[in-house]
C-alpha positions in Angstrom: -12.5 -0.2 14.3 -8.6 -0.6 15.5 -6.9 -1.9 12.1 -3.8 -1.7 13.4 -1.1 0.3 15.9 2.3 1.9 14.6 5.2 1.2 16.6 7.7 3.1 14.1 11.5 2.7 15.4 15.1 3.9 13.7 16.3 0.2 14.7 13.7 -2.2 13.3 15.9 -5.8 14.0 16.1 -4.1 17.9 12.8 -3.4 18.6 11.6 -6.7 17.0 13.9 -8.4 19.4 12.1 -6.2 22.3 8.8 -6.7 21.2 9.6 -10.4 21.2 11.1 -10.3 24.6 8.2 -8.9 26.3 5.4 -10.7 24.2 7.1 -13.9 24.1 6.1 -14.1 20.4 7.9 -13.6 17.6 6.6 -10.9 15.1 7.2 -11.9 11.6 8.1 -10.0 8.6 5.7 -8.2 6.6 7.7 -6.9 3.4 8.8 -3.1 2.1 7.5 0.1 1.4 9.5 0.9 -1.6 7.6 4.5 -1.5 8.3 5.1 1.9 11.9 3.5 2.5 10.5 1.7 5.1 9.9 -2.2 6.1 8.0 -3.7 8.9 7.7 -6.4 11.3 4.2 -7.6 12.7 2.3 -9.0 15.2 -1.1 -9.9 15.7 -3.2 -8.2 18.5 -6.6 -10.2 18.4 -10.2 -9.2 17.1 -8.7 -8.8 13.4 -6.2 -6.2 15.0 -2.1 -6.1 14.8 1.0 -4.3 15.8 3.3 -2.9 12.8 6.9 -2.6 13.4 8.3 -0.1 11.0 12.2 1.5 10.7 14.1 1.9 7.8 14.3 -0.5 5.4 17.9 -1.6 5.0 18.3 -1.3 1.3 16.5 1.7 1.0 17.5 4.4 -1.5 16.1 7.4 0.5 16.1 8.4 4.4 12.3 7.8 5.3 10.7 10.9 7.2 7.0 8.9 7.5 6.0 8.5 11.1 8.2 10.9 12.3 11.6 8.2 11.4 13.9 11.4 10.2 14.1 12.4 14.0 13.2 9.4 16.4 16.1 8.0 18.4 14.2 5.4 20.2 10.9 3.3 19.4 8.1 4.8 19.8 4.1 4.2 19.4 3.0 7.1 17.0 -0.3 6.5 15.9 -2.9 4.0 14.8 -5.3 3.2 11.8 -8.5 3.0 11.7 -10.1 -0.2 9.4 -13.1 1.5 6.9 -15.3 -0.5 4.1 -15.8 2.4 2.0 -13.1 5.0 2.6 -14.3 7.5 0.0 -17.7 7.8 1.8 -15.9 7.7 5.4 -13.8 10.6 4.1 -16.4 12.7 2.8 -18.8 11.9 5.7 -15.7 13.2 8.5 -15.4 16.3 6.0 -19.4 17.0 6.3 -18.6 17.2 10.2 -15.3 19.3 10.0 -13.1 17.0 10.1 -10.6 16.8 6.7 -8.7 13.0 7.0 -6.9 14.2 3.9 -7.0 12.4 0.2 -7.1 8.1 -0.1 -4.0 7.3 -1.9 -3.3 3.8 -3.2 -0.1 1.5 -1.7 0.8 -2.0 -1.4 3.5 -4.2 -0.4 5.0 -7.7 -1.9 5.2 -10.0 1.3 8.1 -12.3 2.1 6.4 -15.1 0.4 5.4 -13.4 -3.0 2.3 -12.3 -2.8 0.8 -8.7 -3.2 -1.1 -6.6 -0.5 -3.1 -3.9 -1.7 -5.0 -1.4 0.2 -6.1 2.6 0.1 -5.5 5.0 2.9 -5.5 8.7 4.0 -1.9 10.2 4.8 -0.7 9.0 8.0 0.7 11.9 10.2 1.7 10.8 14.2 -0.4 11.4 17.2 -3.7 10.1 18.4 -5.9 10.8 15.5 -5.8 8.0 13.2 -5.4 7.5 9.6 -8.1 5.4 7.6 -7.6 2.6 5.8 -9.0 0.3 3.7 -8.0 -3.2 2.3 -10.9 -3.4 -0.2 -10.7 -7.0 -1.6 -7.5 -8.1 -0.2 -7.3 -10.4 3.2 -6.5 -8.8 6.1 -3.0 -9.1 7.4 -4.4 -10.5 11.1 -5.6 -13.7 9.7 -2.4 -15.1 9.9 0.1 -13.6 12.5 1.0 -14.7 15.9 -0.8 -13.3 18.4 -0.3 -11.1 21.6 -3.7 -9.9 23.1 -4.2 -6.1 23.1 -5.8 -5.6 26.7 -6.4 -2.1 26.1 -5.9 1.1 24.0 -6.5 4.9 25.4 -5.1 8.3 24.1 -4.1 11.2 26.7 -4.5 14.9 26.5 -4.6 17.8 28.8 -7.6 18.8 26.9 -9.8 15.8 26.0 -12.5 17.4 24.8 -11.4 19.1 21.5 -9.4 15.4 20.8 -13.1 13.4 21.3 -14.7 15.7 18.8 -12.1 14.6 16.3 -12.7 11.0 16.8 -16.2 11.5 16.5 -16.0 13.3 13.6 -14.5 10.4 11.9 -16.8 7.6 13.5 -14.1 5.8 15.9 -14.0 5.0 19.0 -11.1 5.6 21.2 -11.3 6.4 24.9 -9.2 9.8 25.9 -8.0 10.2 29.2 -6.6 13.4 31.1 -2.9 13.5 30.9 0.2 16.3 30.9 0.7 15.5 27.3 -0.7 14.0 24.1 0.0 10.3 23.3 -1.5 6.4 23.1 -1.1 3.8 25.6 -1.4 0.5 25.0 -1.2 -2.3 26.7 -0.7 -5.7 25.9 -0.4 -9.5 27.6 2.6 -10.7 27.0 5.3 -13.7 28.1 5.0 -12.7 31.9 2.6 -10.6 32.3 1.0 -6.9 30.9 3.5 -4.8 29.2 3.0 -1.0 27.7 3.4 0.4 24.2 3.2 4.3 24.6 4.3 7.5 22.7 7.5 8.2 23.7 8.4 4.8 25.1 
């Protein structure tokens, strides 16, 4: 199940003020990730889904290298996360079929209004493969954003084949689509019409 999409930019206030353009809504703050240097911005996508806005956070102590923010020079959708109930058992199930999602680690965040978000997660790399994720007992983010309804989310490859048994592996369910390269399209309603989140955009 889509958890949420990762639209990871170096300019975080600019890409809010795109987003919000295009949408017509205004994605609100979601708080630090003092680990990671980063903060975000988000924006509800329907069907317990949402779009996460991350840069750099400004009062970071460290340059942030997750989601590929030590090189981008532009926004750009890098990957997604896939919701689990029991991310132990989903992690040694993908394993059992091939598949290594890497080691649950433990985060959280303290939101703008005080309170604390807790959730487990394998290591999010980029690409079309997803990381897992888990909240476990806290409420999910979605309940209470704004929201811009995701019409549709596809990955492309020039060799889908190979990229479908990977998603099987783990137990989601992505559509892949021939393509010259390897990235995620999204697409989403917005103020006047459909507008596209892609790798690379």
């Amino acid at each position: 199940m889509l958890d949420h999409l990762v639209l990871a930019t170096p300019d975080l206030a600019g890409t809010v003020g795109l987003v919000h353009l295009l949408s017509g809504v205004r994605p609100v703050p979601g708080g630090r990730h003092e680990a990671w240097g980063t903060a975000n911005y988000l924006l509800g996508l329907g069907e317990q889904a949402f779009l996460e806005i991350i840069g750099p956070d400004p009062d970071r102590v460290a340059e942030p290298t997750v989601f590929g923010l030590g090189t981008l020079t532009g926004p750009s959708l890098m990957t997604w996360a896939a919701r689990v109930t029991d991310i132990d058992a989903s992690v040694a199930a993908a394993r059992a079929r091939g598949v290594d999602p890497g080691t649950p680690q433990a985060m959280g965040r303290v939101t703008t209004d005080g309170r604390r978000l807790s959730w487990r997660l394998t290591p999010p790399g980029t690409g079309v493969v997803p990381f897992l994720i888990d909240w476990g007992d806290t409420a999910h983010p979605a309940g209470n954003l704004p929201v811009a309804p995701l019409v549709e989310l596809h990955a492309m490859s020039p060799d889908p084949e190979p990229l479908r048994t990977t998603l099987a592996a783990l137990d989601v369910s992505l559509p892949v689509r021939p393509a010259n390269r390897v990235g995620l399209r999204s697409v989403i309603h917005g103020r006047n019409g459909e507008f596209e989140l892609i790798t690379g955009s």
